[in-house]
C-alpha positions in Angstrom: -54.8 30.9 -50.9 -55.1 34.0 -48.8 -52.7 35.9 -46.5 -53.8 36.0 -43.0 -52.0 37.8 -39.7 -51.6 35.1 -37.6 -53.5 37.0 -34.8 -56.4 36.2 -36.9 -56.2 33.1 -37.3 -59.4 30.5 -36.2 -59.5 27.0 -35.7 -60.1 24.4 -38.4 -58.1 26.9 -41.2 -55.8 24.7 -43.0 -52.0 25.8 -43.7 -51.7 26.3 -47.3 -47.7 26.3 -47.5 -45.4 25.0 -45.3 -44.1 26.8 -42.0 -40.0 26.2 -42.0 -37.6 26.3 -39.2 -34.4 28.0 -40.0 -32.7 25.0 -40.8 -35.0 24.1 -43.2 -37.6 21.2 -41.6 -40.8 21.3 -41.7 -42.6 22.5 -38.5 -46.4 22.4 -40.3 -46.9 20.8 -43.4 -49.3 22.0 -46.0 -53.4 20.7 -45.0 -52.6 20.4 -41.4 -55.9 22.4 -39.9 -55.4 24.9 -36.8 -55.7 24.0 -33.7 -55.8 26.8 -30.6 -52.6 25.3 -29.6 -51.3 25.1 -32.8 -52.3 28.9 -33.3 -50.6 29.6 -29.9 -47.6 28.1 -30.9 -47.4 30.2 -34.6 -47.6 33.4 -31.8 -44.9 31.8 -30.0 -42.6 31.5 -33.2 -43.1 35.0 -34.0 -45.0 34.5 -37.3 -46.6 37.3 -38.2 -48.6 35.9 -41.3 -49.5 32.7 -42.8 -51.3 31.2 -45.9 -54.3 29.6 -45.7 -56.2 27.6 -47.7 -59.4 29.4 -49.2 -61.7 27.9 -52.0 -62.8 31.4 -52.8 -59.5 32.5 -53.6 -58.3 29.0 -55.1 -56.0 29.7 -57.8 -54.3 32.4 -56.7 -50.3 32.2 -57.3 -47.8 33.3 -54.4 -44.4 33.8 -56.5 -41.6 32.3 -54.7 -38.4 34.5 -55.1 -35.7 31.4 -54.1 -36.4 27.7 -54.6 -37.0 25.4 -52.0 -33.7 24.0 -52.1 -31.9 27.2 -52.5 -33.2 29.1 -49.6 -32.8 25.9 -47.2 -29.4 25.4 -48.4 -28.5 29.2 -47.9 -30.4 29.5 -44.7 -27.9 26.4 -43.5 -24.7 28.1 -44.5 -25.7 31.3 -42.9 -26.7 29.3 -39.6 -23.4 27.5 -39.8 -21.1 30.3 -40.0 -22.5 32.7 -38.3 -22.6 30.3 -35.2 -19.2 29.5 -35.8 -18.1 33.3 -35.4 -20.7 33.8 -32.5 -18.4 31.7 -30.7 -15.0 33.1 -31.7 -13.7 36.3 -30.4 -10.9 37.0 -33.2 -12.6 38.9 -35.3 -9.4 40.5 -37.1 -8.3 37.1 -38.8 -9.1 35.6 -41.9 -11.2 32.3 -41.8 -10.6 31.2 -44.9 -13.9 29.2 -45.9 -16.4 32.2 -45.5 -15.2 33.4 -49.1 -15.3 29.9 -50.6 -18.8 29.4 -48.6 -20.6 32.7 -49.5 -19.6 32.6 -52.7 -20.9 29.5 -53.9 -24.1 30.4 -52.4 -24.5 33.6 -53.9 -24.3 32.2 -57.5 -27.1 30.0 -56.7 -29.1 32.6 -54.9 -28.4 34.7 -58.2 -29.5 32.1 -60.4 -32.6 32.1 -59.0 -33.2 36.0 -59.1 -32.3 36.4 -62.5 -34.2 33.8 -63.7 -37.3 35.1 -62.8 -39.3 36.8 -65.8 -40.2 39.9 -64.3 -37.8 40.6 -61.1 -40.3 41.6 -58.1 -39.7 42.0 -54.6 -42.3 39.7 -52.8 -42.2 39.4 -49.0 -39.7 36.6 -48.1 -40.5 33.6 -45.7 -43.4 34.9 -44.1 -44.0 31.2 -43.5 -40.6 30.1 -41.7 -39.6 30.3 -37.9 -36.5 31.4 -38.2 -33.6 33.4 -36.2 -34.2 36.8 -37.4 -30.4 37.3 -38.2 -30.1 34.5 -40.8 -33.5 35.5 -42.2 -32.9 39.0 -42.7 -29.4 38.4 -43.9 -30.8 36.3 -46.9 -33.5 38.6 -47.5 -31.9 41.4 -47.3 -29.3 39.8 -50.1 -32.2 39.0 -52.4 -33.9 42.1 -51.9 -30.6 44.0 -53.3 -30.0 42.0 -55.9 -33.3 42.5 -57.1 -32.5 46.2 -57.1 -29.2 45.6 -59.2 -30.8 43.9 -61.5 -33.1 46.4 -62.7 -29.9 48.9 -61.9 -28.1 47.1 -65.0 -25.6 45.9 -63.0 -23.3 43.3 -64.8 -22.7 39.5 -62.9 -19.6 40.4 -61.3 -21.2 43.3 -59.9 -24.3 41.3 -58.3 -22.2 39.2 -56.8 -20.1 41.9 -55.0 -23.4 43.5 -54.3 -25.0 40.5 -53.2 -22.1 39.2 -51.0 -22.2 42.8 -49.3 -25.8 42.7 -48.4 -25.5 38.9 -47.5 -22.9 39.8 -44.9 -24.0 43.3 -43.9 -25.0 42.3 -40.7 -22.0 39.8 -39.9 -20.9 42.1 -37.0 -23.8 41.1 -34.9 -22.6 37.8 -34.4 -20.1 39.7 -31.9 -23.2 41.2 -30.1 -24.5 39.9 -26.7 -28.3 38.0 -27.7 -29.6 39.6 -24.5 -29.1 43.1 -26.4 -30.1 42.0 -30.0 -33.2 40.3 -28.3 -34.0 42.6 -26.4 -37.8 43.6 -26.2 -37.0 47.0 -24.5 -35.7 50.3 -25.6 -32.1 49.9 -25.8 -30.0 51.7 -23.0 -27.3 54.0 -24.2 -24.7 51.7 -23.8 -26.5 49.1 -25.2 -27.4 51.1 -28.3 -23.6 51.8 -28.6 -23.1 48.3 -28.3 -25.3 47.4 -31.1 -24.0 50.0 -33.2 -20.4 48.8 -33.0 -22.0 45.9 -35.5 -21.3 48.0 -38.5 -17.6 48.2 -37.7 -17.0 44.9 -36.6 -18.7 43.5 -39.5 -15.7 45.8 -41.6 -13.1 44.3 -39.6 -14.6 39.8 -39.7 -14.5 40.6 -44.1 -11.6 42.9 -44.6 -8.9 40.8 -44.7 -10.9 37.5 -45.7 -9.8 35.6 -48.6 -12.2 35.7 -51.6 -14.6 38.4 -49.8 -14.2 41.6 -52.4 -13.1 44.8 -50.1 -16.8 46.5 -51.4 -18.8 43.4 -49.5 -16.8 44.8 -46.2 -17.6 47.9 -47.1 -21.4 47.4 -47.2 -21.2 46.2 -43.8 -19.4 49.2 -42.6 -21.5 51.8 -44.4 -25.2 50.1 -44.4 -26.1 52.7 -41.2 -24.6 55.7 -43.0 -27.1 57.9 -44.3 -26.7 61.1 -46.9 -27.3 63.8 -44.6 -24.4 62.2 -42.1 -27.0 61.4 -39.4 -26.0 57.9 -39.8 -23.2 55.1 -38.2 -20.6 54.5 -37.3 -18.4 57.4 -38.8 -21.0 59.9 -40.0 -20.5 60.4 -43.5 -22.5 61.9 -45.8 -23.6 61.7 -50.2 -21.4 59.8 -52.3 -18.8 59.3 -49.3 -21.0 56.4 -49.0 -20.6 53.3 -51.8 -24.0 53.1 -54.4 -23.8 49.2 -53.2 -24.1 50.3 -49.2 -27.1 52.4 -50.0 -28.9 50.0 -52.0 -27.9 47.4 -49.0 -29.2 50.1 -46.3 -32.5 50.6 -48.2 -32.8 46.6 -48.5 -32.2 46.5 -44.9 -34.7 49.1 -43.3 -36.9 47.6 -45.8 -36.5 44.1 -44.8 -36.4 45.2 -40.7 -39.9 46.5 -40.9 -41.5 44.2 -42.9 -40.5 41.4 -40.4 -42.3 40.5 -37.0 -39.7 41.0 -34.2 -40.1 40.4 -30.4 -40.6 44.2 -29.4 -43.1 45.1 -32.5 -45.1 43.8 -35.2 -44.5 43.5 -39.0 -45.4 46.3 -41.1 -46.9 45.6 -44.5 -45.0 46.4 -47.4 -46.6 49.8 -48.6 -46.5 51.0 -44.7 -42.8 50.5 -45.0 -42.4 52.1 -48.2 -44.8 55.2 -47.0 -41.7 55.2 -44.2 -38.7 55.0 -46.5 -40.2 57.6 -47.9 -40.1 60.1 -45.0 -36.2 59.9 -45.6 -36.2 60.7 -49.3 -33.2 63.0 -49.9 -32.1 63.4 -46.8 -31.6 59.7 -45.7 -31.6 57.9 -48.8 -30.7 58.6 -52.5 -34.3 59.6 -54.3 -33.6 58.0 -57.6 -32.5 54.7 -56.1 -35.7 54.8 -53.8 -37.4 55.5 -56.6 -36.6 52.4 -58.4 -37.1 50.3 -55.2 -40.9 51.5 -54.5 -41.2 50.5 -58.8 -40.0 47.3 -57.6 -41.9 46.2 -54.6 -45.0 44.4 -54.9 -46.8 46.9 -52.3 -49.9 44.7 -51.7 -48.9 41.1 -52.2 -50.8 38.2 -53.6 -53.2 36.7 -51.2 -53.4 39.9 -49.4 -56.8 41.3 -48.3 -58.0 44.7 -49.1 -60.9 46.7 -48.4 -61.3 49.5 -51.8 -62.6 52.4 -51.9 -66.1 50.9 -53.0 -66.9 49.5 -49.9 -66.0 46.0 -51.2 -63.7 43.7 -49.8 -61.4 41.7 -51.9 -58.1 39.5 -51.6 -54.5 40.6 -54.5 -54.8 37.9 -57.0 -52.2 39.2 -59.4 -49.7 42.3 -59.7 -48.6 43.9 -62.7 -45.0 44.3 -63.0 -45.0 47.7 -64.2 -47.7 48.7 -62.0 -47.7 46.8 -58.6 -49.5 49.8 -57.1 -52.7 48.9 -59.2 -53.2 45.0 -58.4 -55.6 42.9 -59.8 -57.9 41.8 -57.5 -60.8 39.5 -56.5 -63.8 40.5 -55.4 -65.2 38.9 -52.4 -67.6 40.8 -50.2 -70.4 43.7 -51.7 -70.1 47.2 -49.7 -72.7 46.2 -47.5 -70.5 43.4 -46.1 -72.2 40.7 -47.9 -70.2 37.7 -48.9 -70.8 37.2 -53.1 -71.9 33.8 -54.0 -69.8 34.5 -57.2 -66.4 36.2 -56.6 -65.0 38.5 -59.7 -62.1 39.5 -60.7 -61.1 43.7 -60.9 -58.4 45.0 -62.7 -57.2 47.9 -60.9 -55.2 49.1 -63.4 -58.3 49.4 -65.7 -60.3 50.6 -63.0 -58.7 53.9 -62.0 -61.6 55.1 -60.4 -61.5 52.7 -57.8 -58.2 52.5 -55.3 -57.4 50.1 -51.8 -58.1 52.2 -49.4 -56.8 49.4 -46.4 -55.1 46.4 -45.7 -56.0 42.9 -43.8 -53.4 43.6 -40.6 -52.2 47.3 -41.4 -52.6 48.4 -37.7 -49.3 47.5 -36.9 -47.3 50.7 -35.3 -45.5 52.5 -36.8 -41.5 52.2 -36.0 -38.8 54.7 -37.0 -36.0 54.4 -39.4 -33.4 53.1 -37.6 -33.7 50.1 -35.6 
């Protein structure tokens, strides 16, 4: 299967994996073929890329990094609460299932992360229509965990970690939708509006049975950065909790690499290439350092152009070098389609590097968001 930006998308393409809505039912199943409405109506959801069916790159794997079941169960929960504190204004008590709730649901999510042989960050759901809050929040989540992982962190630990990054952005259920939805630049006082999140978020976990006082610390510090430039209070180094800045890498991370309503996705090595502008100033160089090691930079199905000339779509990555991809070979440098596609192992084949990416003229977006 390859990985196509949905603006790119023709008619009679088939949908090679399912397109989700955030509570988990199936919008398009798997063989449906594209229809101009049904193309229009991907645009409409805000998908930014889907799988298609390709016989010339049949075989090729897309690593799920949550069951089925997991994600749609998780992706409920979120829904659930999070609605449920959308419509309450008391943010200062306890509600006394979130604990018992998150909890639960972060041992599964774990489960799944740990049980993976060789822990990887893939791009999540690029196939579901979801609200971008309960998306992110779970991606976001499994994106840190990933990180702890390979930080050595012990269970108990992940789960803190992972309950922090799942709840990070809790606060912006307290936020008007017209100002988290909004297309436009933020006004001043909307941007102070949206920042509050970060606080809020401190104050809804706090004092909540079963919700370790490091989870509400994640949400509080995730916009804190090491040079002090960050929100809400402006601290600065190791003021600001390891778990916080491996949840505010996860999150910038996570916020580019997702299609929103007033820009388009960035691929995974553009958002790196950006993370990167902050190294040692925003965020912690050895920690971004081990996050770029695990990222899978140009994911399976992804097409590429190398610096041969040819064209050719990621049909596996190397663990320990997802910069150097194996791919397969699909077009000649003159733009000729091969009769018989081949396989290149990049990491064999120093000489030879991707020089672009299928959809990587998206703009670029700053830091903060």
């Amino acid at each position: 299967m390859r990985l196509v930006p949905v603006r790119k998308l023709q008619e009679g393409m088939r949908i090679a994996k399912k397109i989700y809505s955030d509570e988990g039912i199936v919008l398009l199943a798997d063989g449906v073929e594209l229809t101009t409405s049904l193309i229009r109506r991907l645009i409409e959801l805000d998908i930014g890329y889907i799988y298609v069916e390709d016989g010339l790159t049949e075989g090729i794997h897309i690593p799920e990094m949550l069951h089925e079941e997991t994600r749609r169960s998780a992706l409920q929960s979120i829904r659930k609460n999070f609605q449920s504190l959308s419509e309450s204004s008391k943010i200062t008590k306890g509600y006394l299932h979130l604990g018992k709730d998150f909890t639960k649901m972060m041992e599964a999510i774990l489960c799944d992360v740990s049980s993976q042989e060789e822990s990887m960050i893939f791009l999540m759901d690029m196939n579901t229509a979801d609200h971008y809050l309960y998306k992110h929040s779970l991606n976001v989540c499994v994106y840190a965990l990933v990180l702890g992982i390979a930080n050595g962190y012990t269970e108990q630990q992940l789960i803190v970690l992972g309950l922090g990054a799942l709840l990070h952005d809790i606060g912006k259920t307290q936020i008007p939708q017209r100002v988290l939805a909004k297309p436009q630049k933020l006004t001043d006082e909307e941007y102070k509006l949206m920042q509050a999140h970060a606080e809020i978020g401190y104050k809804i976990l706090k004092d909540e049975p079963n919700i370790p006082l490091l989870a509400a610390h994640c949400a509080y510090q995730h916009h804190e950065r090491l040079n002090g430039s960050g929100y809400p209070r402006g601290i600065k180094g190791n003021d600001i909790h390891e778990y916080a800045q491996w949840v505010a890498l996860a999150d910038s991370y996570d916020a580019m690499t997702s299609h929103r309503v007033y820009r388009p996705a960035m691929l995974p090595h553009q958002a790196i290439e950006v993370l990167y502008t902050g190294s040692g100033t925003l965020y912690d160089q050895k920690k971004l350092e081990l996050f770029r090691d695990k990222v899978a930079i140009y994911p399976p199905g992804l097409t590429v152009k190398l610096s041969t000339g040819e064209t050719a779509v990621v049909s596996r990555i190397h663990p320990n070098m997802p910069h150097r991809p194996v791919v397969r070979i699909l077009g000649d440098a003159e733009g000729q389609s091969l009769h018989v596609p081949y396989e290149m192992d990049l990491a064999k084949k120093l000489s030879v590097i991707i020089t672009d990416v299928d959809g990587s003229d998206a703009e670029p977006i700053s830091l903060e968001h």
